[in-house]
C-alpha positions as CSV (number, residue, x, y, z in Angstrom):
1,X,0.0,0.0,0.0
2,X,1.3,3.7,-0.6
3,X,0.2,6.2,1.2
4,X,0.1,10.3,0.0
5,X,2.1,12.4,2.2
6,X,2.6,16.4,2.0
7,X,6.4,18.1,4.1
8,X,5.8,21.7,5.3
9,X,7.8,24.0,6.9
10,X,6.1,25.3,10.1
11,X,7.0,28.2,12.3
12,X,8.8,29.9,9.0
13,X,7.2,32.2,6.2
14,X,10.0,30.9,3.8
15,X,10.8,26.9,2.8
16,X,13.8,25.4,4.4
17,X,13.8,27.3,7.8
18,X,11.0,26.4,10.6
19,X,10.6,22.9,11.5
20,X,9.9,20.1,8.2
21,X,6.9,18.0,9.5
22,X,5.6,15.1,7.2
23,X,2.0,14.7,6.8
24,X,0.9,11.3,5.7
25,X,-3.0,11.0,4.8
26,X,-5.2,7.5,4.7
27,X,-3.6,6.1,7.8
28,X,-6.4,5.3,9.9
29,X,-6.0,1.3,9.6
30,X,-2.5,1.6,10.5
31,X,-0.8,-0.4,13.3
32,X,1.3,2.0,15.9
33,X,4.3,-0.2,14.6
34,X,3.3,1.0,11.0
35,X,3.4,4.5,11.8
36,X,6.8,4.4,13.9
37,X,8.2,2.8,10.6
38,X,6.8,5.7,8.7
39,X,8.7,8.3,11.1
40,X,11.5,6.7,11.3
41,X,12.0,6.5,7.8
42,X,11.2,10.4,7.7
43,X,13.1,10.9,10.6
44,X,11.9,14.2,10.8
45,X,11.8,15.8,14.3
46,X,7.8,14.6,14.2
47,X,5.8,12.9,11.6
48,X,1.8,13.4,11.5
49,X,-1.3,11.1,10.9
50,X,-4.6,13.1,10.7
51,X,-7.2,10.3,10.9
52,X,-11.0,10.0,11.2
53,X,-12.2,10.5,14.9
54,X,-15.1,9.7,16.6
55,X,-15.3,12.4,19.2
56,X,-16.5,16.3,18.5
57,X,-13.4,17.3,16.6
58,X,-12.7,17.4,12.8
59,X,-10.1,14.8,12.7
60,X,-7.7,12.8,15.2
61,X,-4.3,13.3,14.9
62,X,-1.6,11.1,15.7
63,X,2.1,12.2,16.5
64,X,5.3,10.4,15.9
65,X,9.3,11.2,17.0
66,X,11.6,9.1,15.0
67,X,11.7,7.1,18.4
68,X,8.2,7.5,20.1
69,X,4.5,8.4,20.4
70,X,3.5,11.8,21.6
71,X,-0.2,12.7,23.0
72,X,0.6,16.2,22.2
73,X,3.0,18.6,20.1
74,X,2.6,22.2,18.7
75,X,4.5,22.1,15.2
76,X,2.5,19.3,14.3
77,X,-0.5,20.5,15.5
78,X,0.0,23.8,13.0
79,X,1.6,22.1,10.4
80,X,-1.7,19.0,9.7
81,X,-4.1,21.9,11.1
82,X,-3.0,24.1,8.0
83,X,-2.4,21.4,5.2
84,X,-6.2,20.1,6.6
85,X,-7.8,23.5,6.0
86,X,-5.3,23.7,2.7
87,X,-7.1,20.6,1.4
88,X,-10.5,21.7,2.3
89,X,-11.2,18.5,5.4
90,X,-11.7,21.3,7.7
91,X,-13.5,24.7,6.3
92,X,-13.9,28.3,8.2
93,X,-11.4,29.6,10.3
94,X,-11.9,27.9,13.3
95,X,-11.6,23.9,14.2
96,X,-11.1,21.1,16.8
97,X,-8.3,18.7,16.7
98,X,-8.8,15.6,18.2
99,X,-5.2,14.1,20.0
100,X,-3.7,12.7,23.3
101,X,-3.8,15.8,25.4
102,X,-7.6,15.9,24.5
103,X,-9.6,17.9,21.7
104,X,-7.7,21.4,20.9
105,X,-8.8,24.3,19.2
106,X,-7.1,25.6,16.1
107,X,-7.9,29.2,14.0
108,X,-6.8,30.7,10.8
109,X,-5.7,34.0,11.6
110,X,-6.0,36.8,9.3
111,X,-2.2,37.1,8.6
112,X,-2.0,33.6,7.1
113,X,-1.0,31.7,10.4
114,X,-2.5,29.2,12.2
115,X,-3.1,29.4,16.0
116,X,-3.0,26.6,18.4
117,X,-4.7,26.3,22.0
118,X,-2.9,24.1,24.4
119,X,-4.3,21.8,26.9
120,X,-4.5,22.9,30.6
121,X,-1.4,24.7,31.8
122,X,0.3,23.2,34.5
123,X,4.1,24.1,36.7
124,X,5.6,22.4,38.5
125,X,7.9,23.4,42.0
126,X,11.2,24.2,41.5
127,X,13.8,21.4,40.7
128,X,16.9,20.5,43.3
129,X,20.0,21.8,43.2
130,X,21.2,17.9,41.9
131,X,18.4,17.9,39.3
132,X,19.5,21.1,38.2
133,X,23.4,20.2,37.9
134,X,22.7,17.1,36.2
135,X,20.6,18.9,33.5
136,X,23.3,21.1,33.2
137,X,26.1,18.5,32.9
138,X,24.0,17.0,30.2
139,X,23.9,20.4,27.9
140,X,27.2,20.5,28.2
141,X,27.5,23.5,30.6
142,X,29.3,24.6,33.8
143,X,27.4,24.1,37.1
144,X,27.0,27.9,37.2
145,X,25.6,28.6,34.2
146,X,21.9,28.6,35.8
147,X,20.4,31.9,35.4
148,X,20.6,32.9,39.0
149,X,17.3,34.2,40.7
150,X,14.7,32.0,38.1
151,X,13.5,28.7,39.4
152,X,13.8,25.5,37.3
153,X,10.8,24.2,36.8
154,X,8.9,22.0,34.5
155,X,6.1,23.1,33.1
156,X,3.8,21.5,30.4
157,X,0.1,22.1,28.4
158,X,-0.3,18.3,27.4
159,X,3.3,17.6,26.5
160,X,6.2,18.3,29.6
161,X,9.4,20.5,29.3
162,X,12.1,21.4,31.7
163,X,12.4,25.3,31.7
164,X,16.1,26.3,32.7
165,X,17.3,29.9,32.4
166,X,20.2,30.6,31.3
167,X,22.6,33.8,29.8
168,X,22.9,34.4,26.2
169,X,26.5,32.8,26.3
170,X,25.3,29.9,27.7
171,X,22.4,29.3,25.5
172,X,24.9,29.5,22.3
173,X,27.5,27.2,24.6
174,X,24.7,24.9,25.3
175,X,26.5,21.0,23.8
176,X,23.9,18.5,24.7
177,X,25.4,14.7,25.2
178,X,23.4,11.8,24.7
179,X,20.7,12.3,27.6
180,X,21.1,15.8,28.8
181,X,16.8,14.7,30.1
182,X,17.7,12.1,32.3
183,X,16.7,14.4,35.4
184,X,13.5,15.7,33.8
185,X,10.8,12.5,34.9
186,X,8.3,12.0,32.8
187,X,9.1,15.7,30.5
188,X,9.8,15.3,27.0
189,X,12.9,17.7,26.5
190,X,15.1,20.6,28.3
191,X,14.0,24.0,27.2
192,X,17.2,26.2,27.4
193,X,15.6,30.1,27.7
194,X,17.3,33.6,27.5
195,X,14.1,35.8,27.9
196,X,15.1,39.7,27.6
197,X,12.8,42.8,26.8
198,X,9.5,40.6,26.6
199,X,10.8,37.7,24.1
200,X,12.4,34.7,24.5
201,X,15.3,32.8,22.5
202,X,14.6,29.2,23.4
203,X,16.6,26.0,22.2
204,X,15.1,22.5,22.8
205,X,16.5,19.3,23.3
206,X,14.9,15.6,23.5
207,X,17.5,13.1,22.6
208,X,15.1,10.3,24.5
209,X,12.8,11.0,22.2
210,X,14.8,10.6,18.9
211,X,15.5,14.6,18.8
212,X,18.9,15.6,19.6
213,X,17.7,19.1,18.6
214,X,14.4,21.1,17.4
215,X,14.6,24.1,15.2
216,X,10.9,25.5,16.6
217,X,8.5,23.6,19.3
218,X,5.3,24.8,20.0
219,X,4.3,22.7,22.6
220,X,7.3,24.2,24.5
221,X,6.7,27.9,23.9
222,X,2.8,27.0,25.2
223,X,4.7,25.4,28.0
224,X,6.4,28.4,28.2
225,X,3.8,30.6,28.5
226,X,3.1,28.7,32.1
227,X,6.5,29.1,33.2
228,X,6.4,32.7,33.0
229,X,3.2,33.2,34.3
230,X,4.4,31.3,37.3
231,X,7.9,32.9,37.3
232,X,5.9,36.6,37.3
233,X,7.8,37.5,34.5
234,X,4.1,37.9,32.5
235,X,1.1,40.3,34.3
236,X,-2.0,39.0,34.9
237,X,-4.1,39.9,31.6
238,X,-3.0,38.4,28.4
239,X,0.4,38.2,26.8
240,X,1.6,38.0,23.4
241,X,5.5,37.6,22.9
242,X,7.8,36.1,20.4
243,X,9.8,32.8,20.7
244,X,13.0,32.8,18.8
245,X,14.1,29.3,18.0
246,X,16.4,27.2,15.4
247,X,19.2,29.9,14.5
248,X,21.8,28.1,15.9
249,X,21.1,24.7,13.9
250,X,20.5,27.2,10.8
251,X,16.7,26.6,10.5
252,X,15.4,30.3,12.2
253,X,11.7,30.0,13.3
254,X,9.3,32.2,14.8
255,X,6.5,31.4,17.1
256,X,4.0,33.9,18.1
257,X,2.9,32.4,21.6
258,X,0.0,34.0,24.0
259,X,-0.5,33.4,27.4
260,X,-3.6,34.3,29.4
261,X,-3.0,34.3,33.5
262,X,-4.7,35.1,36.6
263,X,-3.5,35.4,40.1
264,X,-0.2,34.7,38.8
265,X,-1.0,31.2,37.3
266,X,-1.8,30.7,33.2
267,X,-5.4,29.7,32.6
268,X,-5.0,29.8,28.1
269,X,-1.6,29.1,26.3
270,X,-1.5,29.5,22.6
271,X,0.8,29.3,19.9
272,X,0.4,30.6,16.0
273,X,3.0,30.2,13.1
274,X,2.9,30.6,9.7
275,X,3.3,27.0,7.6
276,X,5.2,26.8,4.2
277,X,4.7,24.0,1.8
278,X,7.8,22.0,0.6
279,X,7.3,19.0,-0.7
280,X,4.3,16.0,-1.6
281,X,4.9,12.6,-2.9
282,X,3.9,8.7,-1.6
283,X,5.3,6.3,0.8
284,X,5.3,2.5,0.6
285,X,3.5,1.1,4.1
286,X,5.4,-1.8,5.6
287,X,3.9,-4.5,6.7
């Protein structure tokens, strides 16, 4: 069986910078196994399957490392929402995406991008001085290259991240090993963050996962969005700030994230990004 498949760029108004994300369409009667095959073949940071679903949402969609299933990520998320609308499965400008971290909203902005609501925000307390160290030791940086004053924390909106703040030097230092996560529990990657003048410049790293490095990750900069909620370093009210990700693996992306808190806690975290096609073709299912 062959399968038609679209690659987009997400997080990027011009091909070959964002994130590549395959799209493969008519998997519904495939096996998990099938599907891991799939990504790994693409070995993309994350491979998509929208499906049919049978709960109030306009399709189910199913998330792939080159290594593992995830309930929940944001460049995927944009990317299928945007090649869905493209192809005419979902019509107007908003829709629901059925998916691990539950049923998610999606909306066409005007400018062309497509926004992503993330599932309930949730922090957690700050990480030991050990955790910390190890997280460090894994990134390849000095035991003092914590940004002092900010908390480590994880922090998550369906998928789980380990926020650690860092200084600009550090966050171009930053040299992961081969498990720089071994100290995050159940997260999926280490969010390295310089934030400075109301934006952030993030990298992202989930070797566990099959991604040594991610050029844009939305489901972190929602995650994000709780951190600094938490943190105080967002009012009550709702934000809108930039994520800078990818320059240093030569793939710059932007990600337009919002975060909506009360009493110091985030209650809404969104994403948007703008998606640029690259590439269609077909891909021989294994058995």
């Amino acid at each position: 069986m062959r399968l038609a498949y679209k690659v987009v760029d997400v997080f990027t108004d011009r091909a070959f910078a964002g994130n590549p994300l395959a799209v493969v369409f008519g998997a519904d009667g495939l096996t998990t196994a099938q599907c891991q095959a799939i990504a790994g073949e693409f070995h993309l940071s994350e491979t998509a399957f929208p499906m049919a679903t049978t709960r109030a949402a306009d399709y189910r969609l199913r998330i792939f490392t080159p290594t593992a299933e995830l309930p929940f990520a944001g460049h995927p998320s944009v990317g299928a929402g945007w090649v869905q609308r493209r192809r005419g499965v979902v019509t107007g400008d908003r829709w629901v995406q059925d998916c691990g971290a539950g049923l998610l909203p999606l909306t066409a902005r005007p400018d062309g991008a497509v926004e992503l609501t993330g599932g309930e925000p949730t922090v957690g307390p700050p990480l030991d001085d050990a955790s910390v160290a190890a997280l460090l030791a894994g990134a390849g940086l000095p035991a003092d290259a914590a940004l002092p004053g900010r908390a480590v924390r994880s922090a998550s909106t369906g998928s789980g991240f380990v926020v650690l703040p860092v200084e600009p030097a550090s966050l171009a230092a930053a040299r992961p090993s081969a498990g720089p996560v071994a100290a995050l529990g159940t997260a999926t990657g280490l969010l390295l963050l310089v934030w400075a003048a109301g934006a952030a410049h993030v990298r992202m790293f989930a070797p566990d996962f099959g991604v040594a490095e991610d050029p844009a990750t939305g489901s972190a900069a929602t995650a994000l969005g709780a951190y600094l909620a938490t943190e105080g370093l967002v009012p009550d009210g709702e934000t809108s700030f930039e994520v800078s990700q990818g320059r240093e693996m030569g793939r710059p992306s932007t990600l337009y994230a919002t975060v909506v808190a009360a009493g110091g806690v985030a209650t809404e975290c969104r994403v948007a990004g703008h998606v640029v096609p690259v590439a269609s073709g077909e891909i021989e299912v294994p058995a």
